[in-house]
N, C-alpha and C positions, 0 to 999 in steps of 0.2 A: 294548302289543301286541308281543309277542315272536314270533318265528317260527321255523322248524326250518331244514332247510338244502334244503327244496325250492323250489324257482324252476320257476315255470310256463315261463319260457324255454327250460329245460334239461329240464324230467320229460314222461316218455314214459306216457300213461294207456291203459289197456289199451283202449277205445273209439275210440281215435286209431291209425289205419296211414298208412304213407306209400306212396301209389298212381303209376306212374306215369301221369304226366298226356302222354295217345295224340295229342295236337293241339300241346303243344309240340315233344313228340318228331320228328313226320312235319315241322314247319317245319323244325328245326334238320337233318334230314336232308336234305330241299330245298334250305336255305339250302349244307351241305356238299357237295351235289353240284352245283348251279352254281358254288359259288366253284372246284370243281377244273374243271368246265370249262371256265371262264372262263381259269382258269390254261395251262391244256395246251395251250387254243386259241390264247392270244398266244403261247406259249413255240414250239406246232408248227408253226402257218402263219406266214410270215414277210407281216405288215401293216405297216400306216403304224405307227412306233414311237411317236407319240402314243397310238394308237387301242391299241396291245399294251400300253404301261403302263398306261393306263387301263382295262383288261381286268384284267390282273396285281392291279394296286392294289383293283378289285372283285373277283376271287377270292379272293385273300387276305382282305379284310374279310369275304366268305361266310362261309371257311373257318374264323374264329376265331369266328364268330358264333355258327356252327354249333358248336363244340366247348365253347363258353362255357355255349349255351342246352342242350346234352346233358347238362352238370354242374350248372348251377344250376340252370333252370326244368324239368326233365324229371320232377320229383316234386314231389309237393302231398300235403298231410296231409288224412284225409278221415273223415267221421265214420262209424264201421264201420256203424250201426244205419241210417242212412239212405244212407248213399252222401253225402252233402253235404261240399262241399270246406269247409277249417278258415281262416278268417280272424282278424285277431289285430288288433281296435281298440286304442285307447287313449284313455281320459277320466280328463281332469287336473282336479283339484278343490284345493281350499285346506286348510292344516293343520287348521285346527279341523271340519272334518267328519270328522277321521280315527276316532274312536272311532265314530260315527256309523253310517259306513258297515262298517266294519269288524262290528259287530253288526249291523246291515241282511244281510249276507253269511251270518254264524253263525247268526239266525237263520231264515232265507229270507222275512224280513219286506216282501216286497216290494210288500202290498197297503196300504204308507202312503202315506198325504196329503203327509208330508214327504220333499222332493226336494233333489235335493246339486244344487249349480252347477256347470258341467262353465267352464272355463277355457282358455283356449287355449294356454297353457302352466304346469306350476306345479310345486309339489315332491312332490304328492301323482298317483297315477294309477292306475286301475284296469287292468291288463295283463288283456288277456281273449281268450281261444282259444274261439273262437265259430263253429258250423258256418252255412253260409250259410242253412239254411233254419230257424236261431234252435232246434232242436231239442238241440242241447249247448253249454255254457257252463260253461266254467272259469276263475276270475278268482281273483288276489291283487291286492293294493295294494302298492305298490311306494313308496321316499319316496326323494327324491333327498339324500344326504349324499354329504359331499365329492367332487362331479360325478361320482358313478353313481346311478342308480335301486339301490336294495338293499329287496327284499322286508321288508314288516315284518308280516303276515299268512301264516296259510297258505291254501294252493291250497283254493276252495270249489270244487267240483262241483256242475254243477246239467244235469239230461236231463229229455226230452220237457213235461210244464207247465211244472215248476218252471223250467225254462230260458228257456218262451214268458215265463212270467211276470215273469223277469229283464229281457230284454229288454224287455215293458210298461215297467217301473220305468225303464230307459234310458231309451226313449222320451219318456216325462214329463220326467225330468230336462232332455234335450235342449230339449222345448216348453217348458217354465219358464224353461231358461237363456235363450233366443230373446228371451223378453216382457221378462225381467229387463234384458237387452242393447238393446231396443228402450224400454224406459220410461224409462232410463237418459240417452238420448240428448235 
């Protein structure tokens, strides 16, 4: 399984924008305007210098909260056709399903009886950019050599069925792993 040099981490697909997100935004402004009035009010009114650090030391934590949550959580990737925010699982499996699933993917063979064991950690993993309402799905395999994940597939696409129908296939997988996990015991 060779691959090209796109990384579903890194590629930007035309059905994918990055929106920002109207509910973290108005926190992180709340959060910035209590921490400054927290701040002004110990700095203006002279109070108990307990009660004024303790004010300080909570403005301040507002304040960087606040500028932290405006750079990192203020946008979210979202799938253009439905509006559905983009989430990004990970299901780790064992080497020898690699070709397997890898052709499960190529040919959107998702209507098998035969399911891959999902693992709680391993070398093998399916990296998936998935809109929450399962109506887009973009997945490569990833295999971890000398401790990085390094794509060894490319990016499959899959929108509205073919994407429900992926997810079905997850699903199973998931319930098969569960039985396999519990007969086990």
């Amino acid at each position: 399984m060779e691959t090209g040099n796109d990384n579903i981490n890194s590629y930007h697909h035309p059905q994918i924008i990055e929106k920002r997100n109207i509910i973290n935004v108005v926190i992180a402004v709340v959060c910035l305007f209590v921490g400054v009035l927290f701040t002004c009010n110990s700095l203006i009114f002279n109070t108990n210098s307990e009660l004024s650090l303790s004010l300080v030391i909570m403005g301040i934590s507002g304040i960087t909260f606040g500028i932290i949550s405006l750079k990192i959580q203020s946008k979210q990737k979202v799938y253009v056709k439905t509006g559905s925010v983009i989430k990004s699982p990970l299901f780790y499996f064992s080497r020898e399903y690699a070709t397997f699933a890898d052709h499960l993917l190529a040919n959107e063979g998702f209507d098998t009886k035969k399911t891959i064991p999902f693992l709680d950690n391993g070398k093998l993993s399916f990296n998936i950019l998935s809109s929450v309402d399962n109506r887009f799905a973009a997945v490569q395999i990833f295999e971890l050599t000398s401790q990085t994940y390094q794509p060894i597939s490319p990016i499959y696409y899959f929108e509205e069925e073919k994407a429900l129908q992926f997810w079905e296939y997850i699903n199973r997988c998931k319930i098969n792993t569960k039985k396999l996990k519990y007969n086990l015991r």
